[in-house]
Backbone as CSV, one residue per row, in Angstrom:
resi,resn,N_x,N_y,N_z,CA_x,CA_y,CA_z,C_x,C_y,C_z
1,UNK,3.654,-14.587,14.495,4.050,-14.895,15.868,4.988,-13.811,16.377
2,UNK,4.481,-13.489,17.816,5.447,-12.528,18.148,6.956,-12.594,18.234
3,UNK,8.057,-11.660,18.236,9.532,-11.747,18.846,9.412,-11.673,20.092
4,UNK,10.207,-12.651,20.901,10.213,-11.730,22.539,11.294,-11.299,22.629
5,UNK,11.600,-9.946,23.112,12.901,-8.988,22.997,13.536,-9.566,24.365
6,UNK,14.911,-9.705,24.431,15.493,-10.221,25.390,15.500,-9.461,26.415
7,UNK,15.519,-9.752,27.719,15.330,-8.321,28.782,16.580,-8.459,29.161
8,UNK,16.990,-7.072,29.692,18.052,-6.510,30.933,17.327,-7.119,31.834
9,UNK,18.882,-7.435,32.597,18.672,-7.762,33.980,19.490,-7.267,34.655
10,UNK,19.274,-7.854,36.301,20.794,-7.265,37.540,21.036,-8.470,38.271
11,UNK,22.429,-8.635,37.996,22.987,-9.556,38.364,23.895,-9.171,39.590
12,UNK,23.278,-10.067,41.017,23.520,-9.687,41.980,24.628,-11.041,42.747
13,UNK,26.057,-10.549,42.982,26.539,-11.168,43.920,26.058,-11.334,45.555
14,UNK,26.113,-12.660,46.310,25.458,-12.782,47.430,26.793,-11.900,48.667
15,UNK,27.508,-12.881,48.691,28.049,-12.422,50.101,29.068,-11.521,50.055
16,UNK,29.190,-10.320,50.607,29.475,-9.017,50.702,29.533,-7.946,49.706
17,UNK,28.101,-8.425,49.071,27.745,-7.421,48.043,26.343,-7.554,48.680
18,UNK,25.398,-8.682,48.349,23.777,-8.324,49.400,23.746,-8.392,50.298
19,UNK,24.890,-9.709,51.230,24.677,-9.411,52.275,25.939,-9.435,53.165
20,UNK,26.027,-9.339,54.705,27.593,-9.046,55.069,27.583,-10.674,55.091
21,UNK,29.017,-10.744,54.901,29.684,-11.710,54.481,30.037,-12.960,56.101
22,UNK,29.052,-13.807,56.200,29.741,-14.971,57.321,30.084,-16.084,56.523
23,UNK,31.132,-16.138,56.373,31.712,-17.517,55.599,30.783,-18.796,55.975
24,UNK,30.553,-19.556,54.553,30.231,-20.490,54.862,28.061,-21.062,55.555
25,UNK,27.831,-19.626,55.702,26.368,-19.331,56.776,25.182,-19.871,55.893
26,UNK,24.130,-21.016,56.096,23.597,-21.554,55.772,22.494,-21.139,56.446
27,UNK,22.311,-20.508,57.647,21.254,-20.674,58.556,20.742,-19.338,58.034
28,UNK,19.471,-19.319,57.337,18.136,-18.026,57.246,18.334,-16.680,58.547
29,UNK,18.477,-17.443,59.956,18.662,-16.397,60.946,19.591,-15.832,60.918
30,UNK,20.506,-16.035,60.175,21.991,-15.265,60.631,22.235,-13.922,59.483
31,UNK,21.240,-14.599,58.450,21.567,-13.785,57.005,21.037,-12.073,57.075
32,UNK,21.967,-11.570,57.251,22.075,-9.832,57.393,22.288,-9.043,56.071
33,UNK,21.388,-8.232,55.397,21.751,-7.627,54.347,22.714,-6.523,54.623
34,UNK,23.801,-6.261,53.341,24.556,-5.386,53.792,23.985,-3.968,53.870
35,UNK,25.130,-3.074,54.464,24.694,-1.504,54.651,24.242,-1.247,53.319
36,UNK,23.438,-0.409,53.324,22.685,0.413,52.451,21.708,-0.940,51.356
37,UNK,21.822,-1.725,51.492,21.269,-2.974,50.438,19.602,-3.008,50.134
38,UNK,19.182,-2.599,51.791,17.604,-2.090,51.755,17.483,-1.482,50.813
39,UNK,17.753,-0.051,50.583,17.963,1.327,49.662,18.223,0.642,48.205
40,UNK,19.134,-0.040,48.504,19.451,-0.936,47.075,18.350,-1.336,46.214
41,UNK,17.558,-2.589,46.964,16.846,-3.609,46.605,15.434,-2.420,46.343
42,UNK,15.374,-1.414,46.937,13.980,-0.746,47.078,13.860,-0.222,45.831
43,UNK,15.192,0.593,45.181,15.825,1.258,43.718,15.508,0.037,42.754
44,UNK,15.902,-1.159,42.704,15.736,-2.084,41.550,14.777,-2.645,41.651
45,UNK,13.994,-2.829,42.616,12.563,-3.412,42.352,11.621,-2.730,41.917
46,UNK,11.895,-1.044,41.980,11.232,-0.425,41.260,11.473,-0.336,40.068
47,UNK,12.858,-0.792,39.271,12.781,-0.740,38.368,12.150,-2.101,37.315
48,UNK,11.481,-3.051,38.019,10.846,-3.857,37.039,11.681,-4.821,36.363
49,UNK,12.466,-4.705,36.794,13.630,-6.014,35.415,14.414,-7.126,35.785
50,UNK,14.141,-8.271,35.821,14.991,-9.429,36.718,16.194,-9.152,37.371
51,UNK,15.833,-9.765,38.955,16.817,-9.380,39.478,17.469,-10.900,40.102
52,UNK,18.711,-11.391,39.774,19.264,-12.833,40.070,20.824,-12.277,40.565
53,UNK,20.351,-13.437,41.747,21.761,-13.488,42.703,22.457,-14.909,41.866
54,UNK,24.096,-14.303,41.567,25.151,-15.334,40.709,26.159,-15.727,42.433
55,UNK,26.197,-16.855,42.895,27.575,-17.372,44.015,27.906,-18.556,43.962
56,UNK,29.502,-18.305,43.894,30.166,-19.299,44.298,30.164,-19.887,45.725
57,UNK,29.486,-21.132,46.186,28.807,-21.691,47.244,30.287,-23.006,47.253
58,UNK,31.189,-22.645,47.164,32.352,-23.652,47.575,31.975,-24.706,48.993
59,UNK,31.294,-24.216,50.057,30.983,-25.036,50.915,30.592,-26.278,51.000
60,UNK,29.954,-26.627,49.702,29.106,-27.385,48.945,30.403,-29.019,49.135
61,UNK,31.287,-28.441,48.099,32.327,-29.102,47.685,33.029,-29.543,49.166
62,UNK,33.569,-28.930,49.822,34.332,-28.509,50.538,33.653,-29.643,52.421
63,UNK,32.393,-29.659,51.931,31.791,-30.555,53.227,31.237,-29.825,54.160
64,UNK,31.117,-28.571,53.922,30.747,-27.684,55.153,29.082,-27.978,55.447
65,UNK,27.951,-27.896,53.835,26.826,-27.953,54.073,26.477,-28.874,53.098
66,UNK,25.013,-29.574,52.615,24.809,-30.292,51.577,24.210,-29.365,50.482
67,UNK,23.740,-29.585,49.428,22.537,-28.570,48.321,21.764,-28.238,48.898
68,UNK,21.101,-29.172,49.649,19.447,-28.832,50.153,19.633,-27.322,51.086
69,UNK,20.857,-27.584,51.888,20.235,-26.132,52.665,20.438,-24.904,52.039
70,UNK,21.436,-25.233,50.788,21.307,-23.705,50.084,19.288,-23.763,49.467
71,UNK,18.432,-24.277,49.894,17.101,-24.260,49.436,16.367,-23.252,50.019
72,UNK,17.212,-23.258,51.833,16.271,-22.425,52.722,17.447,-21.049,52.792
73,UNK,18.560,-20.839,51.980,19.304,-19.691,51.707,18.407,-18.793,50.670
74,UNK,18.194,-19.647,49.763,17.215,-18.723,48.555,15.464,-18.697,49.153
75,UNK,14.924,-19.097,50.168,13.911,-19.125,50.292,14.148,-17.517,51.446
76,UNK,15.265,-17.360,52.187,15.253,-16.519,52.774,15.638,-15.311,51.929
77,UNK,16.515,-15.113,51.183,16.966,-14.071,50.244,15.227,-13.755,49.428
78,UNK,14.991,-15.019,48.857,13.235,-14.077,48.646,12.563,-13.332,49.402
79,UNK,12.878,-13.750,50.697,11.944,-13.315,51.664,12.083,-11.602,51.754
80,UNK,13.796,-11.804,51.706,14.620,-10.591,52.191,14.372,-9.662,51.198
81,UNK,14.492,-9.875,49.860,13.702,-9.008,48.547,12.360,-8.623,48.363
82,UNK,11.958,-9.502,48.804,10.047,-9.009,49.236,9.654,-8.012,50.055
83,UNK,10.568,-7.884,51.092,9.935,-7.066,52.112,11.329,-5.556,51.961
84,UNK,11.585,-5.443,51.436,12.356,-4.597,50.622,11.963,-4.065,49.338
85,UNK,10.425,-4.594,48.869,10.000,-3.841,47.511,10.660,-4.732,46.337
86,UNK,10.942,-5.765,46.405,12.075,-6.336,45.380,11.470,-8.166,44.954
87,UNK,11.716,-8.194,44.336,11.307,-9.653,43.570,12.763,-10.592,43.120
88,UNK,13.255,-12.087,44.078,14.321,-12.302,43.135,13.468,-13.281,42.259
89,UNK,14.432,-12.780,40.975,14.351,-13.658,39.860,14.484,-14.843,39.787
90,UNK,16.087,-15.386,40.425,16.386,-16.015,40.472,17.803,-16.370,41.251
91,UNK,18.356,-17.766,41.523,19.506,-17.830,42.475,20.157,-18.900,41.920
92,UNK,21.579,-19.001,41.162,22.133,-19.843,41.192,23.462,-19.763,41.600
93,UNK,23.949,-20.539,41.907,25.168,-20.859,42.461,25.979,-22.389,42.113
94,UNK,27.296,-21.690,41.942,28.459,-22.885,41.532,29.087,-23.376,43.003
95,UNK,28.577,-24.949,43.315,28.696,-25.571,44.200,30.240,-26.601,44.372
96,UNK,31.264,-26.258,43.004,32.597,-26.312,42.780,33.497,-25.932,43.545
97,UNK,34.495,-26.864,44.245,36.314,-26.272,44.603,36.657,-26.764,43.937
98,UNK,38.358,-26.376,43.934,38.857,-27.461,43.343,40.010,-27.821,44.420
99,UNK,39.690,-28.214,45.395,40.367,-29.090,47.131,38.795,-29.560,47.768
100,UNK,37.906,-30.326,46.836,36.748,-30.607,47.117,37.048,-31.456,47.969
101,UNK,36.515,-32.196,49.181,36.139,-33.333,49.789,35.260,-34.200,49.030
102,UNK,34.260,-33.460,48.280,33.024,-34.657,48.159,33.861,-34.391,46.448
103,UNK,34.221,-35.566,46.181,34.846,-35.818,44.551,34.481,-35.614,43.341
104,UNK,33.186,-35.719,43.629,32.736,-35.385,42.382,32.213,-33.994,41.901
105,UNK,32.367,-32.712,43.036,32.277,-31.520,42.874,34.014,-31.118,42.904
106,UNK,35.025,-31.348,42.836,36.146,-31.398,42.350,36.540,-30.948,41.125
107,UNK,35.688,-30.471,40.194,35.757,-30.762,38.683,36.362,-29.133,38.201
108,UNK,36.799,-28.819,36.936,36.849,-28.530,36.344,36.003,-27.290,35.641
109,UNK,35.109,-26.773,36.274,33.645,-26.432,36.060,33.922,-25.236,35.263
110,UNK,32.410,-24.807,34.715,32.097,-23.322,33.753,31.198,-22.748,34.636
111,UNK,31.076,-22.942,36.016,30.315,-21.991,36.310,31.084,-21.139,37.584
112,UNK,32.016,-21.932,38.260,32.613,-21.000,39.403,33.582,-19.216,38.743
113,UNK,32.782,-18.630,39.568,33.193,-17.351,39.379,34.520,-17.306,39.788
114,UNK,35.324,-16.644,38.833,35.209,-15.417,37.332,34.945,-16.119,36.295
115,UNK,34.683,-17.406,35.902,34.029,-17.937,34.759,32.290,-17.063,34.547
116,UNK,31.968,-17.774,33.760,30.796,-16.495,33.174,29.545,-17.524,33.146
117,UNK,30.037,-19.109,33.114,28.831,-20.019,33.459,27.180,-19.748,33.911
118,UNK,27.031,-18.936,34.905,26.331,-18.778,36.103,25.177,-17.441,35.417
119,UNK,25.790,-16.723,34.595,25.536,-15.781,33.568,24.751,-16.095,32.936
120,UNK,25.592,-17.045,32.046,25.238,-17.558,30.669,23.915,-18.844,30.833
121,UNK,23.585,-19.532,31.680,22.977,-20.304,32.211,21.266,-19.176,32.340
122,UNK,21.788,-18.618,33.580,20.720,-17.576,33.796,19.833,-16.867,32.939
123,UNK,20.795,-16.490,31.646,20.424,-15.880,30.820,19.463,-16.758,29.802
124,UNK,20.138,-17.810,29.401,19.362,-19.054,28.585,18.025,-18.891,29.051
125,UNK,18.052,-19.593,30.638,16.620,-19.954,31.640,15.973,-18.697,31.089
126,UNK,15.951,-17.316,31.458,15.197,-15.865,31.432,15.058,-15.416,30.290
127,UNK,16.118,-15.561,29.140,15.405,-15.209,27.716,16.301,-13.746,28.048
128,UNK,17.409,-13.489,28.725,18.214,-12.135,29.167,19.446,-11.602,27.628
129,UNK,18.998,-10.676,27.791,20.409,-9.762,26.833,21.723,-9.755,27.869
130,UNK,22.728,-10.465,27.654,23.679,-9.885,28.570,24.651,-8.786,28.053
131,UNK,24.640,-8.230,27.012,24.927,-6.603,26.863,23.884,-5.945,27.428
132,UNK,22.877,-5.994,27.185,22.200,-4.980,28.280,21.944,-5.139,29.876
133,UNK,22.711,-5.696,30.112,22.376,-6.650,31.501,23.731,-6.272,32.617
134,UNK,23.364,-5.678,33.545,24.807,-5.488,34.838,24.797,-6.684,35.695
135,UNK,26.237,-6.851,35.998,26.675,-7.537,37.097,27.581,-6.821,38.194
136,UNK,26.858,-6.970,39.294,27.364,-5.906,40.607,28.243,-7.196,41.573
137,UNK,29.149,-6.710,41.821,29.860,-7.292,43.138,31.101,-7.096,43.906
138,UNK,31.538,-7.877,45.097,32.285,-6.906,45.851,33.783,-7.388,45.383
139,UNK,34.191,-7.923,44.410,35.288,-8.765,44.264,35.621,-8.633,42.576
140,UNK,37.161,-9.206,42.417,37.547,-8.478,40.889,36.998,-9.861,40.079
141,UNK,36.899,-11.604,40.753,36.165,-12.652,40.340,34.487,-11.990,39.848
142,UNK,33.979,-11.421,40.548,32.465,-11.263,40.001,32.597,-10.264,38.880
143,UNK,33.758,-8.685,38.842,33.684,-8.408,37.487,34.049,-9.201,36.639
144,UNK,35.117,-9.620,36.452,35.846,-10.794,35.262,34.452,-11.525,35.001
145,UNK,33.312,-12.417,35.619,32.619,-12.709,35.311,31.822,-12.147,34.757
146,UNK,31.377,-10.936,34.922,30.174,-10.088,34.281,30.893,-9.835,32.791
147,UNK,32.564,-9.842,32.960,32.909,-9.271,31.475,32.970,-10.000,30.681
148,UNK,33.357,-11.610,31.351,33.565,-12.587,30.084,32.249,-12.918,29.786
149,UNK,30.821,-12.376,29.928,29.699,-12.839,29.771,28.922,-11.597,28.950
150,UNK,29.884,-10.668,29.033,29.345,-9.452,27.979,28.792,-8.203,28.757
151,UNK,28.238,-8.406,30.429,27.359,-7.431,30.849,28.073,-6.368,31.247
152,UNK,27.449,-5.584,32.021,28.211,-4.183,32.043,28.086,-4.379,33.271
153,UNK,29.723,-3.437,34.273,30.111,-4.398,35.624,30.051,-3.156,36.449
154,UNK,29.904,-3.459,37.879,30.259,-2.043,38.833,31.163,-3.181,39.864
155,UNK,31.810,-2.753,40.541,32.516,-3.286,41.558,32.525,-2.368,42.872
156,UNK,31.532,-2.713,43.694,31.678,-2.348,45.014,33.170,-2.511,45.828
157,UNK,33.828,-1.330,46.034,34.629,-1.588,46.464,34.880,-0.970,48.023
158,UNK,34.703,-2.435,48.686,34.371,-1.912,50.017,35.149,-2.876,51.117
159,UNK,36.309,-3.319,50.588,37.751,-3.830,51.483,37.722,-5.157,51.128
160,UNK,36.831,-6.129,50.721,36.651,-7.319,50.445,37.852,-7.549,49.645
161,UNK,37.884,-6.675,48.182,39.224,-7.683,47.251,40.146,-7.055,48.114
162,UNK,41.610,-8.130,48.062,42.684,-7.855,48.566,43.837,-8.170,47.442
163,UNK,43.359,-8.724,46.495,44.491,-9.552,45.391,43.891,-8.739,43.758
164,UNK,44.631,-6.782,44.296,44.419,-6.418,43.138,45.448,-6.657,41.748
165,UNK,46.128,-7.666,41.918,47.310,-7.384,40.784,46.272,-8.308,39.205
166,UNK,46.833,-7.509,38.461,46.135,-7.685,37.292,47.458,-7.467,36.304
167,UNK,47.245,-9.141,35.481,48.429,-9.493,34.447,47.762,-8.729,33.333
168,UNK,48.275,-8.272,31.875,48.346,-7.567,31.051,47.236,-8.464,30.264
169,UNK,47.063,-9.863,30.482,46.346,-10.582,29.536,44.708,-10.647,30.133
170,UNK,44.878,-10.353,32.097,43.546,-10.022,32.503,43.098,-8.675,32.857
171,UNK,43.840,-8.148,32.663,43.592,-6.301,32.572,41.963,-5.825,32.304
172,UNK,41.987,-5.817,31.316,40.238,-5.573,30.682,39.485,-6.418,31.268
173,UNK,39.622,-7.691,31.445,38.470,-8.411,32.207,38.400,-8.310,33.844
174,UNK,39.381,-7.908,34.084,38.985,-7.536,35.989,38.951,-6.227,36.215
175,UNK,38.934,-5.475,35.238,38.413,-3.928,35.264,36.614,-3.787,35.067
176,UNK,36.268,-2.605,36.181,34.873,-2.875,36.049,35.043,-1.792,35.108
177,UNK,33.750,-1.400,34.807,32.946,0.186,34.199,32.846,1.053,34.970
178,UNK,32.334,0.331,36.404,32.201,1.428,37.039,32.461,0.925,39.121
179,UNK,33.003,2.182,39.480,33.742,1.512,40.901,32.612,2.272,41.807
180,UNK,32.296,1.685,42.661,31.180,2.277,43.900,31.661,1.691,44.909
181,UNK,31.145,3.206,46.224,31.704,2.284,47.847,30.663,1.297,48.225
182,UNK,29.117,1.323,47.782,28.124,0.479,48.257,27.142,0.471,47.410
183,UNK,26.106,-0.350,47.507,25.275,-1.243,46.398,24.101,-0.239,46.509
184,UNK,23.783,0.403,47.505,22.926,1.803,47.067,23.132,2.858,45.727
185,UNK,24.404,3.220,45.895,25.552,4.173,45.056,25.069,3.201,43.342
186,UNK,25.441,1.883,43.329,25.148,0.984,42.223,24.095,0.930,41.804
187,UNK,22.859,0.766,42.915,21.288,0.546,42.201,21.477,2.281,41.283
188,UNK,21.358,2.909,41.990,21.264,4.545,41.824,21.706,4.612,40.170
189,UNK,23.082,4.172,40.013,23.614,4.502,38.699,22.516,3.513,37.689
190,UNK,22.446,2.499,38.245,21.748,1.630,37.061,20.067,1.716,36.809
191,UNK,19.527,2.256,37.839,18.067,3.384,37.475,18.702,4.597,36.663
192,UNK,19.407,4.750,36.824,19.995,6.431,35.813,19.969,5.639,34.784
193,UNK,20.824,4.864,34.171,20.912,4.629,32.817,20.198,3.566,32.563
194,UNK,19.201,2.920,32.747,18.275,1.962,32.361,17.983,1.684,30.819
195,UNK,18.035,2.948,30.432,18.296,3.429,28.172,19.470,3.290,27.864
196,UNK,20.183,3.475,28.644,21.691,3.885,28.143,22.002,2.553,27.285
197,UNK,23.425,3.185,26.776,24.373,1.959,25.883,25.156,1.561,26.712
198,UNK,26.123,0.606,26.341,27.426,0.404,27.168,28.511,0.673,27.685
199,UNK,28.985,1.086,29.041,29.261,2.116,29.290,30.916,1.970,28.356
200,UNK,31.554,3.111,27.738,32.872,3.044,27.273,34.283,3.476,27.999
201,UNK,34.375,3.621,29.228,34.937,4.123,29.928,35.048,3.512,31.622
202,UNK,35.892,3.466,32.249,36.069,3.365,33.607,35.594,4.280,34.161
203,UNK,34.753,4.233,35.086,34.372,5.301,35.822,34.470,4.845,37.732
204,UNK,34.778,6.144,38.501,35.017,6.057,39.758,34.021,7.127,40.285
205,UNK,32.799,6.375,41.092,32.043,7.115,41.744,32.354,7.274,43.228
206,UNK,32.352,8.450,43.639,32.651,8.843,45.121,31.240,8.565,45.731
């Protein structure tokens, strides 16, 4: 009987990493991919290897929308990857606050980002290596997540984080591998090293 070798994947944050960021936006019409994200999605769909959006969907909790309409969020993000050359894999999201309205999303959870839940879940479902596997996003929560889950991180850094202070005990985990101004710059590096090992070093791409 055969082995099946675990695949790399790209682990894609949703709002202001794929797309610009409207708090809270449920509605398919409103959903705008960010600058350069076309270019993005066109680079990784050529490269063949699952591509899954990881978000924290707090709205959920919070009373803004119910589950169901995050249904026609991922039906549009397919849409938006399709016609961009791109296939999503997959979409999950941690529907957790913790100042929930609805009580029983209140909890305690393993999947709201910088936890690694959302990862580790994904990975189970797909049969994924998460050492060989990146997580891209615009915030120091989505690296910490990619690190406590093993993958190798880029952090778009494009004004979104504002709360860079980093204690000595989260140092390494909210440090990416690698820093980019936009998710073009990111696909780009991660078609370059598609063989590569893990990266050992911080790196800052202009």
């Amino acid at each position: 009987m055969a082995v099946r070798t675990p695949l790399s994947a790209v682990f894609l944050d949703k709002d202001g990493t794929l797309l610009v960021d409207d708090p809270y936006n449920v509605a398919p019409a409103r959903m705008q991919l960010e600058r350069k994200a076309r270019f993005a999605l066109r680079r990784l769909g050529a490269l063949a290897v699952p591509l899954i959006v990881v978000t924290n969907q707090p709205g959920v909790a919070l009373g803004k929308f119910k589950h169901d309409a995050l249904l026609a969020v991922q039906r549009r993000l397919a849409e938006l990857f399709a016609e961009n050359g791109a296939r999503l894999s997959g979409f999950y999201y941690c529907p957790h606050h913790p100042e929930a309205v609805v009580p029983e999303l209140g909890i305690a959870c393993k999947c709201r980002k910088p936890l690694p839940g959302l990862l580790r879940q994904a990975a189970a479902d797909h049969g994924l290596d998460l050492r060989r596997s990146w997580m891209v996003g615009d915030i120091l929560d989505d690296v910490e997540a990619g690190n406590r889950a093993g993958c190798r991180t880029i952090l778009i850094d494009n004004g979104h984080e504002t709360l860079w202070a980093r204690t000595p005990a989260t140092r390494m985990l909210r440090t990416a591998n690698i820093v980019v101004p936009n998710l073009d710059v990111a696909a780009r590096i991660i078609v370059s090293r598609a063989t590569s090992t893990r990266d050992a070093i911080v790196e800052h791409v202009k």
